[in-house]
N, C-alpha and C positions, 0 to 999 in steps of 0.2 A: 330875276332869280339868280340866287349865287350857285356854281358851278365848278364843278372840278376843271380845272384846265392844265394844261402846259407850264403855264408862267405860275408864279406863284405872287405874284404882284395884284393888287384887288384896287380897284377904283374906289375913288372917294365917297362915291355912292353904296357899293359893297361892303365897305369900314362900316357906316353909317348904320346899315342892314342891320348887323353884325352887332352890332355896338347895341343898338334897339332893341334885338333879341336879347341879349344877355339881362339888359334893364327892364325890360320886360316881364322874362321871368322869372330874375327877383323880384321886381314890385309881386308879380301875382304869390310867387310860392310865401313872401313876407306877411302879405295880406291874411291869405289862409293862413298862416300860423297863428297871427295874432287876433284871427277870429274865435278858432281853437282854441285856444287860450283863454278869450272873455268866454266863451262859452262855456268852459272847463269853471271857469271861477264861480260863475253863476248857477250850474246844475252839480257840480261836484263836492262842493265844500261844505255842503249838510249829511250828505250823505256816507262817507268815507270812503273804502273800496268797491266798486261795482265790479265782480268776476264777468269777463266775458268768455274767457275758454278754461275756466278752470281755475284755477292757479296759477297756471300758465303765464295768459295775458287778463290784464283788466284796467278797470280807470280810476285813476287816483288822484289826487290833486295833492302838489307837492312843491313846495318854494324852496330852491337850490340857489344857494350863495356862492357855490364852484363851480366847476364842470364836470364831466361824465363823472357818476360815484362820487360828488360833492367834494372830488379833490383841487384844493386851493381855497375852500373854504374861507380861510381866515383873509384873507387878499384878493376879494369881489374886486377893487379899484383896479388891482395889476391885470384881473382877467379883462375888465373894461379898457384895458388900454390896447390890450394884446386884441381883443375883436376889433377895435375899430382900424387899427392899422394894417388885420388882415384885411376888411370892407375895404379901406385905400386900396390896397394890392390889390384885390380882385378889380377893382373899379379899373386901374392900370392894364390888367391882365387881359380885362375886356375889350380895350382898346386894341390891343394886339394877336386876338381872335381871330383865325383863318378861314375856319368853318362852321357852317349851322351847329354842328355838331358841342364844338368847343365853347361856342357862344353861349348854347342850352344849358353844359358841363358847369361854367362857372357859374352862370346865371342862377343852377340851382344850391349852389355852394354859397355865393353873395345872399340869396335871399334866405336861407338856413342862418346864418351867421348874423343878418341885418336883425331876424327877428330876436335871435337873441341877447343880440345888443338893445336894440328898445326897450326890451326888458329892463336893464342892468340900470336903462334910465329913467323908464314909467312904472316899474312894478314897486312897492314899497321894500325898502326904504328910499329907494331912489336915488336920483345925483351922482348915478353913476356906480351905484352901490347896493342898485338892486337884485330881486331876484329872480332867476329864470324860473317860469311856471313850466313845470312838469307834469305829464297826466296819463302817458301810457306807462303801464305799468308790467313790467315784463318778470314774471314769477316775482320771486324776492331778489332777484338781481341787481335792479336799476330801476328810476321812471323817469321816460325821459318826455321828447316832445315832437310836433313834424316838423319842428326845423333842425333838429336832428338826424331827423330822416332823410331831409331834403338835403342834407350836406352828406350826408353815407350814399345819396343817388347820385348827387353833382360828381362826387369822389370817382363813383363804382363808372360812371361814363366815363369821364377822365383818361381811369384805365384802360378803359374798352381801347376808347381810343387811340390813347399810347401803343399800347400793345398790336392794334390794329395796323397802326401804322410801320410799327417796327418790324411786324412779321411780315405784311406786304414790300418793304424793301428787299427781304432778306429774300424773298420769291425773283425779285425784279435783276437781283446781281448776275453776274453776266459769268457764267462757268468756262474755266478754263482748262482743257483738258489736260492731262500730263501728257511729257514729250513719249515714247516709246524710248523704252531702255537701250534699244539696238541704233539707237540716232547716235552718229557723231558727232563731234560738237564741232561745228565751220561746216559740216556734208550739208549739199544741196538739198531739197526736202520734195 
């Protein structure tokens, strides 16, 4: 079990851990999207929009050649270039993972981003040129995907995190009182 400790130095075994969790759950959250996805193609694409709260939210089936709001449209290639070298990064990222926490963070960011890479390379037109299948569909906004989702959760942990960590230091600093006004400066204390 990995643990908070003193040292901040982890064993090769605890890398390893660490390392596993992150691949993990990417492989899982990638999986489920791109279940979602076939499922979406196959129950959605006869029927057009399914309202589930209205207008609100509903499901839609949608093939996106950009990203969020179909921006970059015309340049599917540069967007495929730009996911796989963040996938690299995170793959990096994960190696350098200190806590369950972190490892979970990226893992759901890598498997957000991996699903939509596979896309870019198994949805038609393919080669790297295809396109992301989109199915939730949020009023007339946007429709996006869970690996969408999954990379707005890896993100929002991230934060937790950060922020968590920042403000626990900022507890842990060591206050220092001021001298009294009446002290001279060399006087005995």
């Amino acid at each position: 079990m990995i643990t908070k400790s003193t040292s901040t130095a982890l064993t090769g075994a605890q890398r390893v851990a660490l390392f596993s969790l992150t691949v993990t759950v990417a492989a899982l959250t990638a999986l489920v999207d791109q279940a979602t996805k076939a499922t979406a193609i196959m129950e959605l694409a006869p029927r057009g929009r399914v309202p589930l709260l209205g207008d609100l939210f509903g499901l839609q089936l949608a093939f996106n050649p950009g990203t969020v709001m179909s921006l970059g449209a015309d340049s599917t290639w540069v967007l495929t270039t730009i996911s796989a070298i963040a996938c690299a990064a995170l793959l990096i990222g994960a190696t350098r993972a200190r806590s369950k926490g972190w490892s979970t963070a990226i893992g759901f960011v890598l498997g957000g981003a991996s699903g939509n890479l596979l896309d870019r390379f198994l949805a038609p037109p393919g080669g790297g040129n295809g396109h992301v299948i989109d199915f939730l569909a949020y009023g007339n906004l946007f429709i996006g995907n869970l690996a969408d989702i999954f990379i707005g959760v890896g993100f929002g942990l991230g934060v937790l995190l950060y922020v968590r960590k920042h403000s626990a230091g900022r507890d842990r600093r060591v206050r220092v009182r001021p001298e009294p006004a009446s002290a001279a400066v060399g006087e005995p204390r």
